[in-house]
N, C-alpha and C positions, 0 to 999 in steps of 0.2 A: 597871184597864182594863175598860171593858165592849165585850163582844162579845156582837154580833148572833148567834143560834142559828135558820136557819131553821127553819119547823116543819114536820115531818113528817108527809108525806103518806099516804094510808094503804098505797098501795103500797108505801112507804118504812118502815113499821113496824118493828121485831121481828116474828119469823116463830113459827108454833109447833115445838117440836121433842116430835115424838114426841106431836100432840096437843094440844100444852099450849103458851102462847103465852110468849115470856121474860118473866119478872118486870123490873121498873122497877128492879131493877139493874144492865142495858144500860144505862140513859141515861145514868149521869155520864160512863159511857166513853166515848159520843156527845159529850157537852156536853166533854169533857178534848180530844175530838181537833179539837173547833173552835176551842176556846180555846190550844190548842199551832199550832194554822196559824194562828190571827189573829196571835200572839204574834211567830211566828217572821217573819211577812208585815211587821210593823210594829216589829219590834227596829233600833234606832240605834244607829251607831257611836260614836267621840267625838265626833261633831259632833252638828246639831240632829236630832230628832227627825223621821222622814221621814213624812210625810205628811198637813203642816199646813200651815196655811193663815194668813198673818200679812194685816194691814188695812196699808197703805200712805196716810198725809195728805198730800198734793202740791197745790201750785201750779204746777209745771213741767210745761208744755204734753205736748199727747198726742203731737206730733210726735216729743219728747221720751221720754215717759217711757215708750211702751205698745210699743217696739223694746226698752227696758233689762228691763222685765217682761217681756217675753217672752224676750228671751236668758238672761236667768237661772232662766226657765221648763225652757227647755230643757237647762240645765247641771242641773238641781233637777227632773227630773219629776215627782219625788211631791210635789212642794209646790206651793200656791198661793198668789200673791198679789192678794186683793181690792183696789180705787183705790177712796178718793174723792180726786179733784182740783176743786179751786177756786183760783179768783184768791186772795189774799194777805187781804184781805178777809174772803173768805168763808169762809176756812179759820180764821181766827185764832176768824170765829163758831162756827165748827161748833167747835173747842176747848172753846169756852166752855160751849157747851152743853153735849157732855161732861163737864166740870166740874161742872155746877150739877146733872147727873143720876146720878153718882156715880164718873165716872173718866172718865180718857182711854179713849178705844177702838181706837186704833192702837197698832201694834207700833212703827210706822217713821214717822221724819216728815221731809219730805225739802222744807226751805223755799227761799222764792228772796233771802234775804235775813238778815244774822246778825243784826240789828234783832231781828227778828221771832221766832227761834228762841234769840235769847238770853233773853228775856220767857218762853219757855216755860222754860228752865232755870233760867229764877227761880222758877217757880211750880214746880218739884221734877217734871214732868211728863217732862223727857226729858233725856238725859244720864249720865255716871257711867262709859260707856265708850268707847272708839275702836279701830278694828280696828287692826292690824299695822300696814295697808295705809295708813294715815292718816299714816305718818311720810313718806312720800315724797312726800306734800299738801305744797306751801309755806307755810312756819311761818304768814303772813299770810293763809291760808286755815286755818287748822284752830282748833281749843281744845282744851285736856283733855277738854270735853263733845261736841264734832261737830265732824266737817269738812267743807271744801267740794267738792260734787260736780261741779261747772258753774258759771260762770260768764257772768253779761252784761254787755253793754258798751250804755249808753244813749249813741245817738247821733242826729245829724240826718238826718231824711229829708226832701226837697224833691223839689217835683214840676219835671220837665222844662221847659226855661223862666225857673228860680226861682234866682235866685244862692246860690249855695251859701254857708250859713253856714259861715264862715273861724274862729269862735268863738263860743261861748252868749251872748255880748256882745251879739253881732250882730242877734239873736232880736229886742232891743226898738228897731233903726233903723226907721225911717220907711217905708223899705222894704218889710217886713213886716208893716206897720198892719194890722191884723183878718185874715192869714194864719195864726197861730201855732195851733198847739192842743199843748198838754201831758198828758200822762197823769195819773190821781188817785194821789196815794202812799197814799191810804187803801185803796185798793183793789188796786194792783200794787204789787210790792215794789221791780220796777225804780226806778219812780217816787219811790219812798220815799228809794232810796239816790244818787239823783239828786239828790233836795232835801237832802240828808242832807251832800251833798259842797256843794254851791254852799252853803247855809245858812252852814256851817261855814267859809268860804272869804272871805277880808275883804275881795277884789274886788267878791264878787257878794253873799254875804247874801240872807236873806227880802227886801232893795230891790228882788233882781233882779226877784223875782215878782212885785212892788208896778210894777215896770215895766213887767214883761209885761201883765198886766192891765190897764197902764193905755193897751196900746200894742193893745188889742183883740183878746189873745190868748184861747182859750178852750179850760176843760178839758172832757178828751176823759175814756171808763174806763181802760181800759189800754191798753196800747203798742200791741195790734193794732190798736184800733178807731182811734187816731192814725194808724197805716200805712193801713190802709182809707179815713179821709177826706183823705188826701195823694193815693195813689192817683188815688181819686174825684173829686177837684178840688173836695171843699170846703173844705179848706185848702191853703196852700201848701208849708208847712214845718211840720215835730214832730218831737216829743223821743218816741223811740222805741230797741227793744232795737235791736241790728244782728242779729239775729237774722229780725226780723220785717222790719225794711226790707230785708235781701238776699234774703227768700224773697220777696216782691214786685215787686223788681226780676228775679229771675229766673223768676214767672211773667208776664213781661211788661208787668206797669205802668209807667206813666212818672214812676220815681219814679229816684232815683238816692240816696247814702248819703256823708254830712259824717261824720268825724270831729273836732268843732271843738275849738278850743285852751281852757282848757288842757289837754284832754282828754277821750277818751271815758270814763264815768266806771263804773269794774269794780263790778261786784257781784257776790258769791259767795252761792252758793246752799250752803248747809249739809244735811246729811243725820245724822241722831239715834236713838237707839235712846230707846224710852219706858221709861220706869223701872217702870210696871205690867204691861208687855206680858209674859201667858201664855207667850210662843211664840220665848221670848229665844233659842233655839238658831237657828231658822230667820232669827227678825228679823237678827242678825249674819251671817249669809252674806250677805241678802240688800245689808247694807251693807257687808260688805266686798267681796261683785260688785261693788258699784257703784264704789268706790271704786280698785279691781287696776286691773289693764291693760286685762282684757277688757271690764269695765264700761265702760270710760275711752273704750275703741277705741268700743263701740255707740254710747253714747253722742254720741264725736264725726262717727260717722257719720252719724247721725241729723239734726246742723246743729246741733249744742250746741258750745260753748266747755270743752274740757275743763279740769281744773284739776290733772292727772296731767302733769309738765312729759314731752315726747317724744310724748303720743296725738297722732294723727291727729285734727284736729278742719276748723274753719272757716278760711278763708285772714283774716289781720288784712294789713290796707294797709302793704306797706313806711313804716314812720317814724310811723306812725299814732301820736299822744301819745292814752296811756291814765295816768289817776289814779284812786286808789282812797281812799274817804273812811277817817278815823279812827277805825271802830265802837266804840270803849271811851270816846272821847270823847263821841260824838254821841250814843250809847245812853243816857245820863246824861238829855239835853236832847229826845231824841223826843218826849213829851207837847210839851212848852212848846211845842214846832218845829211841830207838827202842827196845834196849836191858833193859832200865828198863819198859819198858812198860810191853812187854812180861813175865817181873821177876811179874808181877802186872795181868796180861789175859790170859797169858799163848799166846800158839799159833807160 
């Protein structure tokens, strides 16, 4: 432990007694009784060490993440949690750079997509535990290595006016000729698991995209920026989270929200402990906050999808069809898949 020793001032000195000023061995006294208050100020129980400070890697929005940080701020006062958040994209860069500069830098990494953080448990970067709290996760959201915290649902958003796509099918009628815009899956994870479920899917396949493309569909960055040009009336219809199409419909846009057949398509956002992280006591509350009740409750209040079955989260549409892709399968084919997409969108 090092502890800070202010320095003394001179009013603060040793005094003389009888004349003669103390000899210099007052001080260790001095330096023992700083070092028994730091000690005692910063002694842990059996949990983490209080009053540290873990880095947080995130893709989940601020709407999102910067109420769960702060509720668990306040259950944890002496702790802090640093963010960087970036889309799916940029975070997967900043890893890497990490990597190539001598280690990961996060404690916690909390992705929108098991794609994406299962590639990090390949590379030995994150994983190896799961809190308590992760048994009450449905088995289809969790692993031995992380579980899921939140979930989205990529669905259609269509502006007022615009017949609602009845199914992703629908995207490439005639109807919608140079309306569409799609989200990059290289960039949002939503989008990844979007293309991840249709790819996989032997109605739709990479053709479907090969169709959209050819039906003058055009990609957008992520899900927002597809809500905002729906919104805006530069397109008519997009594959977006339901997350970001209902906050737009409820600040007034004239947009309204498809869930089309055969499904909105789920993707679970995982949260991970780093297998380097200094600060493994604190880093594990902070995921198993997220992952209890309380985390579950903020979270779903905040307009997240909880994945805690019983939180209070977001209202889903009576009868709404949601499917969720086969991650162990499609994780296999991600390159190949990414790589014809792009030969298909560019990007």
């Amino acid at each position: 432990m090092t502890v800070a020793v202010p320095a003394l001032s001179r009013r603060d000195r040793p005094r003389r007694r009888g004349g003669k000023r103390l000899g210099t061995r007052a001080v260790p006294a001095v330096l023992a009784l700083f070092a028994a208050v730091a000690c005692g100020a910063s002694s842990a129980g059996p949990g983490a060490a209080k009053g540290e400070q873990i880095t947080l890697y995130t893709c989940v929005n601020d709407t999102t993440i910067q109420p769960v940080i702060k509720s668990f701020q306040s259950a944890h006062p002496e702790d802090h949690v640093a963010l960087f958040r970036a889309p799916t994209g940029q975070l997967n860069a900043r890893v890497a750079a990490d990597v190539r500069s001598g280690g990961l830098r996060a404690d916690v990494v909390w992705a929108c997509d098991p794609l994406t953080m299962q590639a990090f448990v390949d590379q030995h970067l994150v994983g190896g535990w799961t809190p308590a709290d992760a048994a009450a996760i449905p088995g289809q959201y969790r692993t031995a290595d992380y579980a899921g915290a939140a979930l989205l649902y990529m669905v259609a958003v269509y502006r007022h006016g615009t017949p609602a796509p009845q199914a992703w099918s629908r995207l490439t009628d005639k109807q919608y000729k140079g309306a569409v815009a799609v989200p990059n899956p290289a960039v949002a994870a939503s989008a990844l698991g979007a293309l991840a479920f249709l790819a996989d899917n032997p109605a739709y396949g990479l053709g479907f995209y090969s169709a959209l493309k050819r039906n003058g569909a055009v990609q957008a960055g992520t899900p927002d920026d597809v809500t905002t040009g729906v919104a805006q009336g530069v397109y008519r219809v997009g594959m977006t989270t339901a997350n970001s199409a209902y906050a737009a419909r409820s600040d007034g846009s004239p947009v309204d929200v498809a869930w089309p057949l055969p499904g909105a398509v789920a993707i679970y956002g995982p949260i991970a402990l780093a297998r380097s992280s200094t600060h493994q006591g604190t880093a594990k509350d902070f995921i198993s906050y997220v992952l209890g009740k309380d985390g579950q409750r903020v979270l779903g209040g905040a307009g997240s999808y909880p994945t805690l079955p019983g939180s209070p989260g977001p209202t889903i549409p009576a009868g709404a069809p949601v499917v969720s892709p086969d991650w162990a399968r499609i994780g296999k084919d991600k390159s190949a898949m990414l790589l014809q997409y792009r030969q298909i969108f560019g990007g």
